[in-house]
VOPA-476956 format. One line per 5 residues: number of its first residue (from 1); for each residue x, y, z of C-alpha. Coordinates in steps of 0.1 Angstrom, whole numbers, plus 5000, padded with zeros to 4 digits. Example, Ala and Ser with C-alpha at 12.3 -4.5 7.8 and 13.67 -1.06 7.14 Angstrom:
2
1	5123:4955:5078; 5137:4989:5071
END
This chain:
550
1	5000:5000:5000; 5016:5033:4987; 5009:5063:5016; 5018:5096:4995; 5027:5126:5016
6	5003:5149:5020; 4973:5120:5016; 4948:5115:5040; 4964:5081:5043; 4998:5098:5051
11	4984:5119:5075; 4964:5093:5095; 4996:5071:5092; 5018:5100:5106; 4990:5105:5137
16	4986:5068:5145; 5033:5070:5150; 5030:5101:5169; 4997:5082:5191; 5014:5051:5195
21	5050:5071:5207; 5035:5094:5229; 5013:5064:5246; 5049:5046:5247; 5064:5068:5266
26	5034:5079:5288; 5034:5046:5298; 5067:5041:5302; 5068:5074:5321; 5041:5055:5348
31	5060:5024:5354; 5057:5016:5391; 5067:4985:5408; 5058:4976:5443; 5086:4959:5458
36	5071:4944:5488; 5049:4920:5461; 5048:4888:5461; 5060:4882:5428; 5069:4847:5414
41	5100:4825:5420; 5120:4813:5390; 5156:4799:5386; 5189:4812:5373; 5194:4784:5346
46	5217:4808:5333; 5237:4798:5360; 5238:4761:5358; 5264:4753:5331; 5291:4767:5309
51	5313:4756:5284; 5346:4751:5272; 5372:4736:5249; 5385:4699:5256; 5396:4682:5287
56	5429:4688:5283; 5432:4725:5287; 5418:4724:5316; 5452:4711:5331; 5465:4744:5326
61	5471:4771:5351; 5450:4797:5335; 5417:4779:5323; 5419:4767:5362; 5419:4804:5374
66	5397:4812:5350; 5370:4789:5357; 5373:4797:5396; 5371:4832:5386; 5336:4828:5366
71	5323:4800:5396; 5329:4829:5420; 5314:4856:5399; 5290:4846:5378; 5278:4815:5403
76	5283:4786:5380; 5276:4748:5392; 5289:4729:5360; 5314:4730:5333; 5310:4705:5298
81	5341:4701:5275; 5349:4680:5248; 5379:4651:5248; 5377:4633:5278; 5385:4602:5261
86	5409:4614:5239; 5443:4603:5232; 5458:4632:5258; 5439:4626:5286; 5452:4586:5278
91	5423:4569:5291; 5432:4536:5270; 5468:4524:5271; 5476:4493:5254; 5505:4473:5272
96	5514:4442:5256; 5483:4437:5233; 5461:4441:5265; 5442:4472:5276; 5447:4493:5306
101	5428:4520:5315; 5442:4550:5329; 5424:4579:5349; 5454:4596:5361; 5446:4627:5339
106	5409:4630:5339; 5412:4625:5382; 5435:4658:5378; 5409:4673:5361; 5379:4665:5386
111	5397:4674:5414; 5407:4710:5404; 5372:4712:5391; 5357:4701:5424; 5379:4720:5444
116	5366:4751:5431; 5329:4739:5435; 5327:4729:5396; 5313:4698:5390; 5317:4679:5353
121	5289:4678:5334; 5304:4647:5314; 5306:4646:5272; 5314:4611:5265; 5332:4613:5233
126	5358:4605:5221; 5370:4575:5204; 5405:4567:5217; 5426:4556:5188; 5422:4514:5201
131	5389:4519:5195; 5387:4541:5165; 5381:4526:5129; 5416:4525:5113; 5423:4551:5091
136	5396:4569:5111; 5388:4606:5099; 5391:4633:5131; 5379:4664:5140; 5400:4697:5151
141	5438:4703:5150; 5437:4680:5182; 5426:4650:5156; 5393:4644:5181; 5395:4604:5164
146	5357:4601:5150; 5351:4570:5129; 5337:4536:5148; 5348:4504:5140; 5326:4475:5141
151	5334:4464:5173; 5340:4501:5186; 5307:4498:5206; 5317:4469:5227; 5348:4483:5239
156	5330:4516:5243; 5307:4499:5263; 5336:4488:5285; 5348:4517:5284; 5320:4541:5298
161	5316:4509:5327; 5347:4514:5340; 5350:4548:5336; 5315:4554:5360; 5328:4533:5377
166	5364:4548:5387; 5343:4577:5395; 5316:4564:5416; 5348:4546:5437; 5368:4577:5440
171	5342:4602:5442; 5316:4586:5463; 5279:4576:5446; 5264:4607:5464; 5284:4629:5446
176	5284:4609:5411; 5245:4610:5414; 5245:4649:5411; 5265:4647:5383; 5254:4640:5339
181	5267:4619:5317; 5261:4631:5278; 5266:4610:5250; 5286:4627:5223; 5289:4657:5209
186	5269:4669:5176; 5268:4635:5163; 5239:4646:5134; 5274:4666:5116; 5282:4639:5099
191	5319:4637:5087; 5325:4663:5112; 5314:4653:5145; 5307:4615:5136; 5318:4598:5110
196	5286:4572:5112; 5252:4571:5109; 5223:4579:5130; 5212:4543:5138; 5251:4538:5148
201	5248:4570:5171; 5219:4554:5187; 5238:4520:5189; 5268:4541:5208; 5240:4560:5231
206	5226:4529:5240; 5260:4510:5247; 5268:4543:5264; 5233:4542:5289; 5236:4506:5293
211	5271:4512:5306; 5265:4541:5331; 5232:4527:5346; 5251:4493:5351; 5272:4511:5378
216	5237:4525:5393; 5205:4529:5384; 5201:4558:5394; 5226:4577:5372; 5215:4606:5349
221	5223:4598:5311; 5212:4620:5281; 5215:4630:5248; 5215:4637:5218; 5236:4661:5218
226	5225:4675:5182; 5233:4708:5165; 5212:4737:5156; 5181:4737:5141; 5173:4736:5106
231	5139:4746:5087; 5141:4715:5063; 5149:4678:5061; 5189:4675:5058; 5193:4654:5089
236	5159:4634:5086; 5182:4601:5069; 5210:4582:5081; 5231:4606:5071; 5233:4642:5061
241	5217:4650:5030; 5229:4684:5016; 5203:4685:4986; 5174:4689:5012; 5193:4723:5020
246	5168:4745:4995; 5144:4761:5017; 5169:4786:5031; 5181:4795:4996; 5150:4803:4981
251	5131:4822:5012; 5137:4857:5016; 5135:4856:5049; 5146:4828:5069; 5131:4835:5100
256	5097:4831:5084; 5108:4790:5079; 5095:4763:5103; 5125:4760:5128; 5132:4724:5145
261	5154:4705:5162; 5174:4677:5149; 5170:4639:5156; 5151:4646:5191; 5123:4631:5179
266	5137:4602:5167; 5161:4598:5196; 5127:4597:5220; 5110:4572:5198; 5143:4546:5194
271	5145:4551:5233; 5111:4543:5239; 5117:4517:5217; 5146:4500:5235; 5130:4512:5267
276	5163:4532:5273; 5169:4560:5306; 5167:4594:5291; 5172:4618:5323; 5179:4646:5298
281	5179:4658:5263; 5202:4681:5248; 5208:4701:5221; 5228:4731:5210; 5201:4761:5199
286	5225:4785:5183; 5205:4813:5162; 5227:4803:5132; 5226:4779:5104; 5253:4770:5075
291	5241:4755:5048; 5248:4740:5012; 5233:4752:4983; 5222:4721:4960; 5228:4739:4928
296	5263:4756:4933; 5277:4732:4958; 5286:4762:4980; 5280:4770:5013; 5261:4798:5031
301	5260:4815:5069; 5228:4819:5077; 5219:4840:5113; 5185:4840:5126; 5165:4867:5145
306	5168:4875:5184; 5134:4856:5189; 5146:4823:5176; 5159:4810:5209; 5129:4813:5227
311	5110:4798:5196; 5131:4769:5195; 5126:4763:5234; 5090:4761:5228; 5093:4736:5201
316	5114:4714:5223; 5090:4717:5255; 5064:4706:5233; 5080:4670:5213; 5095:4661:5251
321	5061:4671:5262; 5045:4644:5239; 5071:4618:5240; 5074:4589:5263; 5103:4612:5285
326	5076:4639:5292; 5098:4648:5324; 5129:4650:5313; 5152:4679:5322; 5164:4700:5295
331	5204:4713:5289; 5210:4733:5261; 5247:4723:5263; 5258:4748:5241; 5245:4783:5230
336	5265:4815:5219; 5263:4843:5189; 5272:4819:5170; 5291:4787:5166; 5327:4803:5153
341	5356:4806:5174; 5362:4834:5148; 5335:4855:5151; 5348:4892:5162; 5311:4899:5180
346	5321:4871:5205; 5346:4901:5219; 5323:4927:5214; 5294:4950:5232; 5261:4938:5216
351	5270:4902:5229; 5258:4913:5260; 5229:4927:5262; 5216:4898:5235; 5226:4873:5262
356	5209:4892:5290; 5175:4891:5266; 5179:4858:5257; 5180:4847:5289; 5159:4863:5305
361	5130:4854:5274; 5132:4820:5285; 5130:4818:5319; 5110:4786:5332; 5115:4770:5295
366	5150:4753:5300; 5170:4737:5329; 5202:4750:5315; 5218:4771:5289; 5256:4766:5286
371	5278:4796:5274; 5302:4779:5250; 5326:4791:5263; 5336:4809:5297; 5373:4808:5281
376	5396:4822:5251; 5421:4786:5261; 5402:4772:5234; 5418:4755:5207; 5396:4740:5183
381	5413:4755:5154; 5446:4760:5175; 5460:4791:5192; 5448:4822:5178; 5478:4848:5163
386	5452:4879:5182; 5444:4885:5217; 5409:4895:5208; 5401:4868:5176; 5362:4867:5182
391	5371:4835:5203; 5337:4820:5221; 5355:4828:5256; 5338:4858:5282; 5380:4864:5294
396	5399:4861:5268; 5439:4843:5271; 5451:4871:5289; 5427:4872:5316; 5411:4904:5301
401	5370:4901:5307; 5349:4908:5281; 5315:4922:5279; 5298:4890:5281; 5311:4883:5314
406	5294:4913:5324; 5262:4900:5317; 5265:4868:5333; 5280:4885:5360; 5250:4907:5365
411	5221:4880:5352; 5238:4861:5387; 5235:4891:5409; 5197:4889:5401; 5171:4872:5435
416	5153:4846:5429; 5114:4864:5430; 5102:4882:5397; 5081:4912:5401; 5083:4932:5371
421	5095:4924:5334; 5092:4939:5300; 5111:4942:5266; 5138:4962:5283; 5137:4959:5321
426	5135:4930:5346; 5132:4935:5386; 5136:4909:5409; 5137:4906:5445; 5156:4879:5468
431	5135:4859:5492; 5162:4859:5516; 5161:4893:5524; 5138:4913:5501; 5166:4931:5487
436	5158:4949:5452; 5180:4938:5421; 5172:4944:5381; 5188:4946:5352; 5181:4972:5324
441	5190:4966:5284; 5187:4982:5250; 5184:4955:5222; 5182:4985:5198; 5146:4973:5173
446	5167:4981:5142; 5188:4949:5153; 5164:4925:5162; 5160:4907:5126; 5195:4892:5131
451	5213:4884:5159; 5246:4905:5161; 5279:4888:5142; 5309:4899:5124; 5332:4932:5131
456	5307:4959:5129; 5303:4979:5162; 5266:4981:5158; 5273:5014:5180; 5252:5033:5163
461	5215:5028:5168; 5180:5038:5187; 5191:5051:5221; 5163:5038:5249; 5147:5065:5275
466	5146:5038:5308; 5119:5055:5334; 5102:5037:5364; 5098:5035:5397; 5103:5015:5428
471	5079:5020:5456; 5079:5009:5493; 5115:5004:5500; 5131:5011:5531; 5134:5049:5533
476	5170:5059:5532; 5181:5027:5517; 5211:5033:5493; 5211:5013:5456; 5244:5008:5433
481	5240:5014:5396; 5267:4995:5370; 5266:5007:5333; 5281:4985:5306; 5285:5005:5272
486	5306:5016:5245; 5328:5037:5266; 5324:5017:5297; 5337:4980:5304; 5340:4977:5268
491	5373:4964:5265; 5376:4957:5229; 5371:4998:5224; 5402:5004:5249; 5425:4979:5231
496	5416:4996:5196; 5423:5033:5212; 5458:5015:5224; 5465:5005:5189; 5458:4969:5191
501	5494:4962:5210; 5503:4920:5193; 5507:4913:5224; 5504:4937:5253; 5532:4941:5274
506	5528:4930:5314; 5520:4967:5318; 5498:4974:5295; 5476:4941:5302; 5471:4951:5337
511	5461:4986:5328; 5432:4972:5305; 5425:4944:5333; 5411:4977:5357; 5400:4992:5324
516	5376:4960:5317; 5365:4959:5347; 5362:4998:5344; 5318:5004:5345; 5303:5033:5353
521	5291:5036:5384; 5269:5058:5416; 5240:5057:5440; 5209:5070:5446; 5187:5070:5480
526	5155:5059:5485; 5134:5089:5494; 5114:5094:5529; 5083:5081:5509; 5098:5047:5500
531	5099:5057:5469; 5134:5053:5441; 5127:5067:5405; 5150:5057:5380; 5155:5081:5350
536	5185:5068:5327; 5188:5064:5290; 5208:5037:5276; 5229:5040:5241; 5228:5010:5220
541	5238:4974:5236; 5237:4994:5271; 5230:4971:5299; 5224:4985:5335; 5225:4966:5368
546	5209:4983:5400; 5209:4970:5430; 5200:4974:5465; 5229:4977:5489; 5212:4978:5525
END
């Protein structure tokens, strides 16, 4: 429909904006929130579980401080890595044609991770080269070994035994029972992840259950550990079948397709089947696809819009809902930007405040959501020349944090009691003391058709005008605001304006570790009414924490 200007129809267009603004912001201006509510409990899945690389690296002295940094921090419970059974961790050592296994690595592991109140949320994967197909192909520049031979899934079998086993024995069946054990990693990317087919995956998940419910029964195991999701029928076969890729070449928007998981539903129904424990399913909901194009043989990057996680959430609640595992708990094991450990937005402002909204969407829809990664010692595609390389990590190698450590740092500050949430703002309260916290955000509209990637700043955009007001609070009660933005915290900003130093010296690197850490901050008092208004705009990507103090 054409609206000329100077029409009628321009001019009734032109008064419906300026209605529908000026209602905005009356309303907006008449935001009041009683904090003495009730409100409604909820939990901080965001909390739960984060990522990183392989086992190995978490031998090192940095990944350790780095993980006890985010436990303390940003409050989380479990960590999931890749490698546990691979050839440098040497679970498998074969002396004189016989096999020995050989924990003496991964119990390194476990007991750092424990000690720092980090228990393992357990990948099993991958094949140790004794059990791997000859020839087989692998995965990384750490040649993850990836192809099954036909008797791979007996010895896998005896493998996952012992290895629950060894746990349960040094670790104590109390403690074990707390813990999950996931079967794979990505296995529907085939020739990447798994060099098999999906009836072989199922083979290994069911070798793999067997195993750890042989130790005890009452042992969580899940899968299937698939990637993200896919409007078409690529991953409905054995194996991947690129020709099914056309619906995402020949739509002009994508986020208009029918988004859904991959092999969930089939993975119920063969576990329903073989009357198989499922404790949890998991699956990796990134807002990203990359697919083939039939016609051309090339590839395409594909990045979805800010509402796709919570779409995709709803479609999972609903298949588990239906399925013979209607109770199942839920661990979206990995979930980030996007899956590149090259992506520059990974070091970059808008990666927080789309966390904090994405989170924050989906409260009561997931048990976990797993930041892949809460580390730059990640070495999938092996060390990285840059200190900022759009790794997946929230500090990157240096120990410099990055914006999205912010937001997981501030998402954990949040109680546990909602009493106010909108497109922009969410206040909470905790139980344990009333005490006011809530976080603020500008997901700029002009950015919400795509989730943020790639180099630009996005710094530029639709400042929001953040206006409400807190009622009965202790008069005289003093509240901390923190403001994450482009000139604030932002750390990638600060090591541009330093010239991009390859690498820092000592001295510069601890002058940007104050800088990252560098917000801006003040307090307000609650006035003799009980009453705190809160008047604040945010530039683009802004995100605001305020919180009560006493």
């Amino acid at each position: 429909m054409e609206y000329r200007k100077g029409s009628t129809k321009h001019q009734i267009l032109v008064f419906a904006i300026v209605f529908l603004g000026c209602f905005q912001n009356y309303a907006q201006k008449n935001i009041k929130i009683d904090a003495s509510a009730n409100g409604e409990k909820f939990d901080h899945f965001w909390s739960k579980m984060v990522g990183a690389g392989r086992a190995n690296e978490g031998l090192r002295a940095g990944w350790l401080e780095q993980l006890e940094q985010v436990q303390e921090n940003c409050g989380f419970e479990y960590v999931r890595f890749h490698g546990i059974f691979h050839d440098d961790m040497f679970p498998v050592i074969i002396e004189k044609g016989k096999t020995v296994y050989n924990w003496q690595y991964i119990d390194e592991l476990f007991d750092r991770m424990l000690d720092l109140k980090v228990k393992p949320f357990v990948e099993l994967a991958f094949l140790p080269t004794s059990m791997a197909a000859e020839n087989s192909k692998t995965v990384f520049w750490w040649k993850a070994n990836i192809t099954p031979a036909d008797d791979s899934f007996d010895k896998w079998h005896n493998l996952v035994k012992a290895f629950t086993q060894h746990c349960v024995d040094r670790y104590g069946i109390d403690e074990v029972l707390t813990w999950y054990f996931e079967v794979w990693n990505e296995p529907n990317l085939y020739k990447l992840f798994w060099d098999g087919t999906k009836s072989q995956y199922f083979e290994l998940y069911k070798q793999s259950a067997l195993a750890v419910r042989s130790v005890d029964n009452r042992l969580k195991v899940g899968g299937p550990s698939t990637s993200n999701y896919v409007p078409d029928t690529r991953f409905d076969g054995e194996v991947t079948d690129d020709e099914a890729s056309e619906a995402v070449f020949n739509t002009d928007d994508i986020n208009s397709l029918q988004w859904h998981g991959v092999w969930i539903e089939d993975f119920l129904k063969y576990c329903a089947k073989e009357k198989l424990p499922v404790d949890f399913v998991t699956t990796h909901p990134y807002p990203t696809d990359y697919a083939f194009n039939p016609e051309t043989g090339k590839g395409k990057g594909l990045t979805r819009f800010a509402k796709s996680l919570k779409l995709d959430l709803k479609w999972l609640n609903n298949v588990i809902a239906k399925s013979a595992y209607p109770d199942v708990e839920i661990h979206l094991t990995e979930w980030n930007t996007s899956p590149s450990s090259r992506d520059e937005m990974h070091d970059r402002l808008p990666a927080a405040a789309y966390i904090l909204k994405s989170n924050l969407d989906c409260i009561g829809l997931t048990n976990s959501l797993a930041f892949w990664t809460f580390t730059d010692i990640f070495e999938e595609k092996g060390g990285a020349a840059s200190i900022f390389h759009g790794g997946f990590g929230m500090i990157n190698y240096q120990g410099l944090v990055k914006p999205s450590y912010h937001a997981y740092r501030m998402l954990h500050e949040l109680g546990d009691v909602q009493l106010y949430k909108d497109d922009f703002l969410f206040v909470s309260k905790k139980s344990k003391n009333d005490k006011i916290v809530a976080l603020a955000y500008n997901y700029p509209k002009e950015y919400e058709n795509a989730v943020p990637s790639g180099p630009n700043k996005r710094e530029n955009g639709t400042a929001k005008q953040l206006k409400f007001t807190l009622k009965d609070l202790k008069p005289g009660s003093v509240f901390e605001f923190e403001v994450l933005d482009k000139d604030h915290g932002n750390i990638h900003n600060v090591w541009e304006s330093m010239g991009k130093p390859e690498p820092p010296t000592r001295e510069e690197i601890k002058f940007m570790k104050k800088e990252a850490n560098n917000l801006k901050t003040w307090t307000a008092i609650v006035d003799e009414k009980g009453n705190l208004t809160i008047n604040q705009e945010l530039s683009p990507w802004a995100v605001m924490l305020i919180k009560q103090l006493n």
